[in-house]
C-alpha positions as CSV (number, residue, x, y, z in Angstrom):
1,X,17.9,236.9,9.3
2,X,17.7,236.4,13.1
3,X,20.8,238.8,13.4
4,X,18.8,242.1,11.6
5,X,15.8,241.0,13.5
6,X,17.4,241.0,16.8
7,X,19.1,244.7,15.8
8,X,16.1,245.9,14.5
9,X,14.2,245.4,18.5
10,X,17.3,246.6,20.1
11,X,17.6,249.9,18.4
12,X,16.3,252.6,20.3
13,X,12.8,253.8,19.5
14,X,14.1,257.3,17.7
15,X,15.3,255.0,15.1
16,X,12.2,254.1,13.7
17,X,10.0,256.8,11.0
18,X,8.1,259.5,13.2
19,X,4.5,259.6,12.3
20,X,3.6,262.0,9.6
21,X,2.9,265.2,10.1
22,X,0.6,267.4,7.0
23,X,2.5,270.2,6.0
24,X,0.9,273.8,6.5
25,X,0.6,275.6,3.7
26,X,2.2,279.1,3.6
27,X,0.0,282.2,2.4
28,X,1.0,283.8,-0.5
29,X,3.2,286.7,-0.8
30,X,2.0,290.3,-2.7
31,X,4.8,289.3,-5.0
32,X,4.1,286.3,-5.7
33,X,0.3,287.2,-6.6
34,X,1.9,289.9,-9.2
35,X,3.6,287.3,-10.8
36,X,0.9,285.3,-10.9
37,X,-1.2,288.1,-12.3
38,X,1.5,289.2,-14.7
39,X,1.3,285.1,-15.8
40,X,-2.3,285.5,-16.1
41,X,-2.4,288.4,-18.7
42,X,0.6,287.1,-20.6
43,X,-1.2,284.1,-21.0
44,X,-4.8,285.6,-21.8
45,X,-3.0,287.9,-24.3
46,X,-0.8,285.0,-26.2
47,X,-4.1,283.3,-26.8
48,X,-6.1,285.9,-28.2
49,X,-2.5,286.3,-30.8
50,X,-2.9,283.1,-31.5
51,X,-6.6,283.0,-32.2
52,X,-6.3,286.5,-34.3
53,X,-3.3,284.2,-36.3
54,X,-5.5,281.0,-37.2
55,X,-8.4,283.1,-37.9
56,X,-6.5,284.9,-40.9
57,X,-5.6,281.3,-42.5
């Protein structure tokens, strides 16, 4: 125990974690907002399938 405590004050002060540091977030790109919009409708669209099949049961 007295050896890692003794290597832990020797080592030099880059060793130890750096604080932490938020991540900026990126803006999105034009294609990524197709996608998304694409996503969107597909989605919108699958639900209103689904609804037309449950309501014929």
């Amino acid at each position: 125990m007295k050896r890692i405590l003794s290597l832990a004050l020797l080592a030099p002060s880059s060793a130890f974690a750096a604080a932490f540091e938020r991540p900026i977030p990126q803006p999105q790109t034009e294609t990524a907002e197709f996608w998304f919009l694409i996503g969107s409708i597909a989605l919108i669209v699958s639900l209103g399938f689904v609804q037309y099949l449950v309501s014929r049961r």
